[in-house]
C-alpha positions in Angstrom: 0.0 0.0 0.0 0.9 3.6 -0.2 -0.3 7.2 -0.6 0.6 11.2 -0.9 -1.1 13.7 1.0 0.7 16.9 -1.1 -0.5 20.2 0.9 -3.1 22.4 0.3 -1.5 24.7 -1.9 -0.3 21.9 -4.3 -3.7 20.6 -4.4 -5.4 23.8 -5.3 -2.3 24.4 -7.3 -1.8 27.7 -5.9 2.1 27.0 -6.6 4.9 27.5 -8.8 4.9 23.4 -9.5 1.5 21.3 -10.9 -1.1 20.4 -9.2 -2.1 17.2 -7.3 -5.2 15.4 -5.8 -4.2 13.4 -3.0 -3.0 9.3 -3.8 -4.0 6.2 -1.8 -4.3 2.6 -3.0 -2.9 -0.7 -2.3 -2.8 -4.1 -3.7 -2.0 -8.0 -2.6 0.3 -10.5 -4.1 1.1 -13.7 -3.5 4.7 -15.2 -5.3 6.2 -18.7 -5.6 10.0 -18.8 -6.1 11.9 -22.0 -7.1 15.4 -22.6 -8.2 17.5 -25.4 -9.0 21.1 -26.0 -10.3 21.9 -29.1 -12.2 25.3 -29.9 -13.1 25.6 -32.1 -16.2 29.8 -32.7 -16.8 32.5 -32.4 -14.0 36.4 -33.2 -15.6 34.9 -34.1 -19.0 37.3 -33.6 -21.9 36.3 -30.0 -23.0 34.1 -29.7 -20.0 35.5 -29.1 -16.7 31.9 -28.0 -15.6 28.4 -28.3 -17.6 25.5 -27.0 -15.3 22.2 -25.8 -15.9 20.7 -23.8 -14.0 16.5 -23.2 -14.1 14.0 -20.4 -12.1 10.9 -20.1 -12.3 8.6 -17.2 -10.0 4.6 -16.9 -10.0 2.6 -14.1 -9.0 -0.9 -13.8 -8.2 -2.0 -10.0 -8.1 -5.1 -8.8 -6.6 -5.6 -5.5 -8.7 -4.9 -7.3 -12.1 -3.7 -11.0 -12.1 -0.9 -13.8 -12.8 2.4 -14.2 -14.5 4.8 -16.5 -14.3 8.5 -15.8 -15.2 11.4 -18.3 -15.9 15.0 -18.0 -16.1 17.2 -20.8 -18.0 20.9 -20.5 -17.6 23.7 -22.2 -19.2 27.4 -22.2 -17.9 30.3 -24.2 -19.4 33.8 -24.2 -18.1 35.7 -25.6 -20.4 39.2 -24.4 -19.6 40.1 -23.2 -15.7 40.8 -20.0 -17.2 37.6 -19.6 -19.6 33.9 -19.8 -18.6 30.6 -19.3 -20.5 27.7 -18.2 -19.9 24.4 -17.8 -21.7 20.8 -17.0 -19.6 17.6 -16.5 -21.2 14.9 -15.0 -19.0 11.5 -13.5 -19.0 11.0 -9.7 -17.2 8.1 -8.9 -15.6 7.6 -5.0 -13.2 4.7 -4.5 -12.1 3.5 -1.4 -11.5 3.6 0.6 -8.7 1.4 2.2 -6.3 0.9 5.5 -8.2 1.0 4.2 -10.9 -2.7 2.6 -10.4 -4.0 5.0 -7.9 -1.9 8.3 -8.6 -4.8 11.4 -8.5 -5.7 13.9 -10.6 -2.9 16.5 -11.4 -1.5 18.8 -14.3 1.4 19.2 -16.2 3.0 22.3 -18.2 2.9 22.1 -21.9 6.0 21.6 -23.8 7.1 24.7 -25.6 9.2 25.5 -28.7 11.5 28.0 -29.3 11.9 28.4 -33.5 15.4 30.4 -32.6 16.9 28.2 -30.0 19.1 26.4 -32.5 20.5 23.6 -29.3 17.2 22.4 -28.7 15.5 19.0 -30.4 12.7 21.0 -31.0 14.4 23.6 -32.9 12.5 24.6 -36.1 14.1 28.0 -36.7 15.6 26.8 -40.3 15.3 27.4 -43.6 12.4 24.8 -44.0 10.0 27.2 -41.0 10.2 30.1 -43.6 12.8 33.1 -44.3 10.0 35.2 -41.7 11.0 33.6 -38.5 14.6 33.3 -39.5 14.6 37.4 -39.4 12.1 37.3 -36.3 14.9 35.3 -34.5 17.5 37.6 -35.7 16.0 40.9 -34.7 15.5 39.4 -31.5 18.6 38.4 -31.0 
């Protein structure tokens, strides 16, 4: 579970920053881990060490289901001095508090300047029009 409680100002967005509603929500999950290591080869010609190694988790998540994630893992040693590796392995976040329960709250528009000639969204070039060239040269 988790929440905000911004402040009054910041809710009525009587502030230099956006505005915010309060955020309160909370979830349950319940996860199964297991893991196991098999080795395969131990002082095998050119395989000092063969193992496998497999994962798998499940989740059960109140606010919007299951998933379950494996992880399969390969390491030969073939020399003392060389090992390798190779994993495969599925990702899963899940998202977080405010992320399902975050309020109401604004944002400031993104703004371009035609003259600023650093920024991504410069469009101050010849393709905008010879007019806003010279506005951005009489100002400077």
């Amino acid at each position: 579970s988790g929440f905000t409680s911004p402040d009054a100002l910041i809710v009525t967005g009587a502030t230099s920053g956006n505005a915010s509603q309060p955020t309160d929500g909370s979830y349950d999950v319940d996860e199964f881990f297991a893991e196991v290591n098999v080795p395969l080869l131990v002082d095998a010609p050119l395989a000092r060490s063969l193992d496998v190694n497999l994962a798998v988790r499940h989740s059960d998540y109140s606010t919007f289901g299951t998933t379950t994630n494996g992880k399969y893992n390969v390491t030969w040693r073939p020399h003392q001095d060389v090992l390798v590796r190779a994993t495969v392995s599925d990702g899963f976040r899940a998202p977080s508090v405010p992320e399902l329960f975050f309020g109401q709250s604004d944002s400031f528009p993104t703004l371009q300047d035609p003259c600023d000639a650093l920024s991504a969204n410069f469009t101050g070039d010849a393709a905008s029009g010879a007019q806003t060239n010279a506005r951005c040269i009489s100002d400077g």
